[in-house]
N, C-alpha and C positions, 0 to 999 in steps of 0.2 A: 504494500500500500504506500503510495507517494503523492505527496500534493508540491502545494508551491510556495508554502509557508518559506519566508526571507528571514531567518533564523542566523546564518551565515554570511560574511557578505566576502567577495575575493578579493583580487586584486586589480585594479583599477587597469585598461591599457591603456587607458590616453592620461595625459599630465596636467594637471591643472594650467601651466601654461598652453599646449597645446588645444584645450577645450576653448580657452582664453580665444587665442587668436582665430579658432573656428567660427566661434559664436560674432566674433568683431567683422571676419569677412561675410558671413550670412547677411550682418545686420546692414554693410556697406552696400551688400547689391542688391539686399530690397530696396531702400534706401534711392540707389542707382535707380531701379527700372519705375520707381515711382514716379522720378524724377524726369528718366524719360516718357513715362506716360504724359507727364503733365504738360512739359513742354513740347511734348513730337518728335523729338531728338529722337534720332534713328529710325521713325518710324516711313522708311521711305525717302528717295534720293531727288532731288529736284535737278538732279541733271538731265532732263531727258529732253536736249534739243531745242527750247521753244526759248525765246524771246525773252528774258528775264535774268538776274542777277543772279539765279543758283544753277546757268545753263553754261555747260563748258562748248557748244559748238560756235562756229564763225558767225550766227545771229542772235550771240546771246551775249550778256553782260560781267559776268562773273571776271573777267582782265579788269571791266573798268570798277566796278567794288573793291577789289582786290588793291588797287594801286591805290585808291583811295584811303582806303584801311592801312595799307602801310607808310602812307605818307603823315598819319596821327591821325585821321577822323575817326569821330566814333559809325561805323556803318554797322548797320543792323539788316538782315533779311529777315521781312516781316511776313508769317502768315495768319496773322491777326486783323480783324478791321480794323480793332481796337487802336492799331498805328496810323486810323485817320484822327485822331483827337491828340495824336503829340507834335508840340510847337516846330517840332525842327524839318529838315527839308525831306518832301515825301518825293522819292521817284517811280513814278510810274510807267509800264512798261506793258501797256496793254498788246495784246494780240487782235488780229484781227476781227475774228471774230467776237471782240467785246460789244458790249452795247452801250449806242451814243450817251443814250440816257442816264445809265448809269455813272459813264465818266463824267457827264455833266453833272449829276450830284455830288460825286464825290470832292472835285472839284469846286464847286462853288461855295461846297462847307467847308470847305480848305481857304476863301478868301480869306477869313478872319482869322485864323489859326495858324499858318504858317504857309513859306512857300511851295509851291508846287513843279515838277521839272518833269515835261512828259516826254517821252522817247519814243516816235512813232517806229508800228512796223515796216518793214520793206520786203525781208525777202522770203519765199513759200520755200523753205526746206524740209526734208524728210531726211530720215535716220541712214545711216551707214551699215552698208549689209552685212550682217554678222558671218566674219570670216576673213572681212577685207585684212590685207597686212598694213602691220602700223596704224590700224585704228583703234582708238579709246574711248571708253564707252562716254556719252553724250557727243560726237560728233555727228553733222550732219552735212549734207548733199548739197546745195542750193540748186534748187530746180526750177529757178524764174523768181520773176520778183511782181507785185501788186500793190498800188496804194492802199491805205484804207478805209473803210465809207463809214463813218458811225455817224450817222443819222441822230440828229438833237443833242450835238457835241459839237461846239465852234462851226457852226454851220456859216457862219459868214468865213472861213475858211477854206480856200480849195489846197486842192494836194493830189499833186502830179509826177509820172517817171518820165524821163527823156532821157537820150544820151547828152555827154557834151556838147560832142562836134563829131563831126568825121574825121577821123585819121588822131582823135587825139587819145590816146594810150593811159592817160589818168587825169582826172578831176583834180584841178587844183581851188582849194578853196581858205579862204583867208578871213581873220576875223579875232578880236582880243590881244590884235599885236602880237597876233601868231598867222603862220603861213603856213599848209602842207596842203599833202594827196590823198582823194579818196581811193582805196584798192578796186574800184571797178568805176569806168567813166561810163560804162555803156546802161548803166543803171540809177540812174542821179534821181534822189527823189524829192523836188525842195516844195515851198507852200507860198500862197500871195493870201496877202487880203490886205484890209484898207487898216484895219485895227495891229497887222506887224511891225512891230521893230525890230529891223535886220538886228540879229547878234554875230552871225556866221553866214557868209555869202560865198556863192561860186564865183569866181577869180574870172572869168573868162563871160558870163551873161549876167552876173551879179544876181543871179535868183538866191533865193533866201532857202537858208540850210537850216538854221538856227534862230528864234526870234522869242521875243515876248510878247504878250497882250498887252496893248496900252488901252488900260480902263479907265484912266484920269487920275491914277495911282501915283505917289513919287518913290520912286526906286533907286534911287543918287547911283548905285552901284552898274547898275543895268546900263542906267544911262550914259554916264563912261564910257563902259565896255558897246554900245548900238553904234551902228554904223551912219545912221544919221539919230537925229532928235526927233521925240515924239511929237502925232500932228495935235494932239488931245492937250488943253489948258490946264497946267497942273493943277492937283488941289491937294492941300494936307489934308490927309485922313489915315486912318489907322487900318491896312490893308497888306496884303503879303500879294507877290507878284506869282501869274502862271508863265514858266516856259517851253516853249515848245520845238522840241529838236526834229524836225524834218528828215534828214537824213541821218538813219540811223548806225550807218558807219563812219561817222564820227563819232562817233562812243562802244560801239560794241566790239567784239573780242575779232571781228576781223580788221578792223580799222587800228584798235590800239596796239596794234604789233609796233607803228611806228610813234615814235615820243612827243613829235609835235601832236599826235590825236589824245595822248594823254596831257598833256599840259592842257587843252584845250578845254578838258573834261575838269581839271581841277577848279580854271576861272570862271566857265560856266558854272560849277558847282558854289564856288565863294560871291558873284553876282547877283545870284538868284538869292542870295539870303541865310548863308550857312552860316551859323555865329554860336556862341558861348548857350543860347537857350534848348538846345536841340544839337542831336545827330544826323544825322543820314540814313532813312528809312527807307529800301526798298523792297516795293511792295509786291506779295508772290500772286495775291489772294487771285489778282484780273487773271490769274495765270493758271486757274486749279487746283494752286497749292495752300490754299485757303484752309485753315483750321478752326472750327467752332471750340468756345471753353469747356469744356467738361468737369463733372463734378471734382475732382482731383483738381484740376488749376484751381477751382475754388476755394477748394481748402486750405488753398497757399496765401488768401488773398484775404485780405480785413472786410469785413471783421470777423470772419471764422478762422483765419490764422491762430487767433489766441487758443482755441478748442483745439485746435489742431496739434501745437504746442503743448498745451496739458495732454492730450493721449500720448503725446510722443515721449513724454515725462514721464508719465504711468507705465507705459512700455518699456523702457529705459529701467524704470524700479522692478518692476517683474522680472524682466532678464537677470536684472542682478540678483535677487531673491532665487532665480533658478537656479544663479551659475552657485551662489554660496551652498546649496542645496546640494550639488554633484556631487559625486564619489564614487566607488568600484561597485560593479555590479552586483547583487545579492547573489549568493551560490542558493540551489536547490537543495533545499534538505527534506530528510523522511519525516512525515509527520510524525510515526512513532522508530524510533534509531534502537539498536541494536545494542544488547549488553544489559548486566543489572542493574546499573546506576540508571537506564534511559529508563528502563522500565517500571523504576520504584517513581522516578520523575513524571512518569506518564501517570504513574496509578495516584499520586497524591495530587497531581493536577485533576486526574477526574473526580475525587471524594472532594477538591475543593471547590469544584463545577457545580457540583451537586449538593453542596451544603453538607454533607456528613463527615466532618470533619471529626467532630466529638465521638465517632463509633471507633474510631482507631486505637480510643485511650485502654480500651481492655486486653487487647491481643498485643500491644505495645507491652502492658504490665506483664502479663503472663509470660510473656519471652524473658524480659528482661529476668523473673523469679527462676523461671529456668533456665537460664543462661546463670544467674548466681548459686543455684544451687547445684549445679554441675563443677562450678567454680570450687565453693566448698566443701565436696562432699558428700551434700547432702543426699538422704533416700531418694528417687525417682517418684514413687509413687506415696509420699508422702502427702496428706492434706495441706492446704493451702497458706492454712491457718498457721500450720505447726510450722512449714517453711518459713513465711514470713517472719515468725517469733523467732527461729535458729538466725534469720539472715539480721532481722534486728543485734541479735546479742554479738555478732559478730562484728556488725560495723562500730554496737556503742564501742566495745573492746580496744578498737582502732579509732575509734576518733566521737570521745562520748559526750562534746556539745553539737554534735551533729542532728538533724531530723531524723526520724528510722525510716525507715525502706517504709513497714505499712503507712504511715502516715503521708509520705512521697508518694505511691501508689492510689491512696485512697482520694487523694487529690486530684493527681491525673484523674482517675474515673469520674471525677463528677463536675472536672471542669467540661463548658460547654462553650467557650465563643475560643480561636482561634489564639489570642495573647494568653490566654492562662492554660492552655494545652502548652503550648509550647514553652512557659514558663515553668509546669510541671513537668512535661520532659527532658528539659535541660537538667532539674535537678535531679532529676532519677538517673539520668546518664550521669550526673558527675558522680552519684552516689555507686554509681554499680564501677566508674573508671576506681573509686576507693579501695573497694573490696578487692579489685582485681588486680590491686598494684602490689 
């Protein structure tokens, strides 16, 4: 018969440091993927090609984030709306198929809050067939190019492709006290309307590559940097400028191969309004890398942050309370173990199970008279009476302010709660080690 009573316990295999450092990396990568929950981190790659700040092919922008970022801005890729509400410069990088509408809200709740820097599309690529040599994932094909049409978006805006010229090999275009080349002449995509201010012009027809809205805003920066002056009467008012960049290889990762397209991109970027109250937020969401908050960002965020920080306190205290808790695993033992010590251990565990503890004091006595009378000599089948009186005169002989045996005896028998059993068998045993010494 076997059970599973933890009686025993062994030897521990792991070390109290070793549980240590177990328990510390578990708690780091829960920790971690909570982290990545909330945030999106990892959840999916935004290099796939399209037109945006997290796309590594020739129509996307990740060269020009990139050089920004390490020139000291703070640049942020945002798939949050929530980065239409922060003061600093938002770039947008819609795709074609965005709707007018939409950019025209987003924007216009952007007049009062900070600047605005939009980045039209140009050109229709597809992905790179898996297999190609020398190719890394996010590159793309260019396979034509298209203006784009968003209908109730700057509709007083057109925006058109042409080549240069014939026979001319690259687009040179100028603007910010900077000069360079666009990498394809035969794709030039610039904008007109009566409300642009040239920022960046083609060198060779002067069409407008780069421009701002002139809303009757004052923009000191912009205006500097325009190639003329606006036609609109200035007025003070408290407003952030939109710009809008036409051709979109002057900023994106096929154009910023060469340094005059990235210098060009920094003073565009500082023009437009980039300063001490904001960073550089571009934005993924027009792009389908848009993230809704889920209950987890929430809990990072006030005012259930505080709640969130006490469980994390309470958890923190439990762990600990576990780890002070460890030690070697309990060995298996037999419910009843082998030998006469386990078995006398078993039987006065069940009499003390059972309340009959007081039935033991007679069969205790009787032993012990027989066990002394064997000791002295005594008859075997002498009366009880007569033993006890021979076992009395023997121990008074030996030590005669002692109790006698019957009186030790007659006490065991008629004690009845646990302390005074055991208080009368101790003196019966010391009384029978007397006789026996």
């Amino acid at each position: 018969m076997s059970g599973a009573a933890p009686s025993e316990a062994g030897t521990s295999p792991f070390s109290p440091r070793a549980v240590l450092v177990l328990v510390l990396f578990g708690a780091v990568v829960f920790v971690a993927l909570l982290w990545m929950i909330g945030t999106g981190a990892g959840m999916g790659s935004t290099n796939d090609g399209g037109n945006h700040a997290g796309s590594k092919g020739l129509n996307g922008f990740a060269a020009f984030a990139g050089y920004l970022e390490k020139r000291g801005y703070a640049v942020r890729n945002s798939r949050s709306e929530a980065v239409l509400e922060d003061p600093g410069l938002l770039v947008l990088t819609p795709p074609h198929m965005a709707e007018g509408k939409e950019l025209d809200r987003i924007v216009g709740h952007r007049h009062l809050i900070g600047p605005t820097l939009v980045i039209l599309p140009k050109w229709v690529a597809v992905g790179v067939q898996p297999g190609t040599p020398g190719a890394k994932k996010g590159w793309v094909r260019l396979a034509g190019a298209r203006p784009p049409v968003w209908k109730g978006f700057r509709d007083d805006v057109a925006v058109g492709i042409e080549p240069v010229g014939k026979g001319e090999r690259a687009a040179r275009w100028t603007g910010g006290g900077l000069e360079g080349m666009l990498p394809d002449a035969h794709e030039v995509q610039a904008g007109s309307g009566a409300n642009l201010v040239p920022l960046v012009t083609d060198e060779r027809d002067g069409r407008i590559l780069a421009a701002y809205i002139d809303d009757g805003g004052s923009y000191p920066l912009l205006e500097k940097m325009a190639v003329h002056e606006p036609r609109n009467a200035r007025r003070k008012r408290r407003s952030y400028p939109l710009v809008m960049v036409f051709e979109p290889d002057l900023l994106d990762n096929y154009g910023m191969a060469r340094a005059e397209n990235a210098q060009l991109g920094e003073r565009l970027v500082r023009a437009a309004g980039y300063g001490a109250e904001g960073g550089i937020n571009f934005d993924l969401t027009l792009n389908g890398h848009g993230r809704s908050p889920n209950l987890l960002t929430l809990a990072f965020t006030p005012p259930f942050l505080a709640a969130t920080l006490c469980l994390l306190m309470a958890a923190l205290a439990v762990g600990w309370r576990a780890f002070l808790r460890f030690g070697p695993a309990s060995r298996e033992v037999r419910e009843i173990a082998f030998g006469k010590r386990a078995l006398v251990a078993n039987s006065a565990g069940l009499m003390r199970r059972a309340g009959r503890l007081h039935l033991i004091a007679g069969p205790y006595v009787r032993s012990a008279r027989e066990r002394l009378a064997s000791a002295l000599g005594l008859p075997r089948h002498a009366e009880a009476a007569e033993t006890e009186a021979a076992i009395d005169r023997a121990l008074a002989s030996r030590k005669p302010d002692g109790a006698p045996f019957s009186a030790v005896s007659a006490r065991l028998v008629a004690a009845r709660n646990s302390h005074e059993i055991l208080q009368a068998a101790q003196d019966l045993h010391a009384l029978e080690r007397t006789l026996q010494a």
